[in-house]
C-alpha positions as CSV (number, residue, x, y, z in Angstrom):
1,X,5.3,10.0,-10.6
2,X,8.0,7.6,-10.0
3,X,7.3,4.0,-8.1
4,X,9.4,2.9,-5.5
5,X,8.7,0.0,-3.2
6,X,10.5,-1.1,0.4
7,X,11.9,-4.4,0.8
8,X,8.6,-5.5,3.1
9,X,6.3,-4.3,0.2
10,X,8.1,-6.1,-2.6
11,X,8.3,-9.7,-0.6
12,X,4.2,-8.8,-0.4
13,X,3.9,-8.7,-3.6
14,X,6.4,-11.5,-4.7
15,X,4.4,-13.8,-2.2
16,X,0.8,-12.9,-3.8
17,X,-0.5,-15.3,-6.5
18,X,-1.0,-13.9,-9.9
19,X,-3.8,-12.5,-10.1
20,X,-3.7,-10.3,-7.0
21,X,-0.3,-9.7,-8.2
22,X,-2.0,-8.0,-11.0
23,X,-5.4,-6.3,-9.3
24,X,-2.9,-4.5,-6.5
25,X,-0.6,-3.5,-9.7
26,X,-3.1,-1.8,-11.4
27,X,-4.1,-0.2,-8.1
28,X,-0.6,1.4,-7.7
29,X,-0.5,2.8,-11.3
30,X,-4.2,4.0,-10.3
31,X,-2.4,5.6,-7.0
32,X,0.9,7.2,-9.0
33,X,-1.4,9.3,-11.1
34,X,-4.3,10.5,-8.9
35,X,-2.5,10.6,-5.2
36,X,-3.8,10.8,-2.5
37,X,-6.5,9.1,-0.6
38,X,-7.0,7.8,2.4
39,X,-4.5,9.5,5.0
40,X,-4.1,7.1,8.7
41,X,-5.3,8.7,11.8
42,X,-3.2,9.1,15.0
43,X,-0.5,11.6,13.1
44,X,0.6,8.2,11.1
45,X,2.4,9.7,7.5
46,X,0.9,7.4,6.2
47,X,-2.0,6.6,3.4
48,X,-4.3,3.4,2.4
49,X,-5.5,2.2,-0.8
50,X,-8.0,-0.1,-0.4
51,X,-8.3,-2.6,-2.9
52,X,-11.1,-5.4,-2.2
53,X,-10.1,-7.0,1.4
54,X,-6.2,-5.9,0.9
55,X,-4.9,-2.7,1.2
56,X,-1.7,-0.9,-0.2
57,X,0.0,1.3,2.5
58,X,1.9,4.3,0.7
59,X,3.5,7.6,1.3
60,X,4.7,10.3,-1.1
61,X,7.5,12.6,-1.0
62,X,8.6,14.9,-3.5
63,X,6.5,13.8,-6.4
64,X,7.8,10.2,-5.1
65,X,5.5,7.0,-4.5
66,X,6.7,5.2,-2.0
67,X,5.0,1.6,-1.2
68,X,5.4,0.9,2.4
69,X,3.5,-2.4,2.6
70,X,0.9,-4.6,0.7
71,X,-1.8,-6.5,2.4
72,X,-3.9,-9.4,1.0
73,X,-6.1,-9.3,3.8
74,X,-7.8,-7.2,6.1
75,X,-7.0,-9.1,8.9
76,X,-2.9,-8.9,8.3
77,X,-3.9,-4.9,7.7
78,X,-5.2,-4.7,11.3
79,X,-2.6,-6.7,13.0
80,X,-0.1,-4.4,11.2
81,X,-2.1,-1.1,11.9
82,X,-2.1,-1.9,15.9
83,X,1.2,-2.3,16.2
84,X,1.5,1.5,16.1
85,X,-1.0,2.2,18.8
């Protein structure tokens, strides 16, 4: 499945340290060959990875992963998640 990341996602990722880097990597290979999990409620098109506290926020589309967002912490994941409601 191919990989492809939205602007937000990719500043997430460039802004992580190293080794996160690496853990949420590892996650989205994980995600690109056994999809999906976690779907949002409230009609959202969206699905969660969770990976420790962070999360990875995807969507896939015509055997597409798309990385919407990347979260270190829970607590960025929340404030993000509410501003839908």
């Amino acid at each position: 499945m191919e990989v492809k990341y939205y602007e937000l996602a990719e500043v997430d990722l460039d802004t992580m340290d190293n080794a996160t880097y690496l853990l949420f990597d590892k996650h989205i290979d994980k995600i690109s060959y056994m999809p999906p999990r976690r779907h949002l409620k409230f009609g959202m098109p969206f699905n969660v990875e969770e990976i420790g506290q962070g999360r990875i926020v995807y969507n896939i589309k015509n055997d597409t992963l798309y990385i919407i967002r990347c979260f270190r912490t829970h607590k960025e994941y929340e404030k993000w998640y509410k501003s839908f409601k």
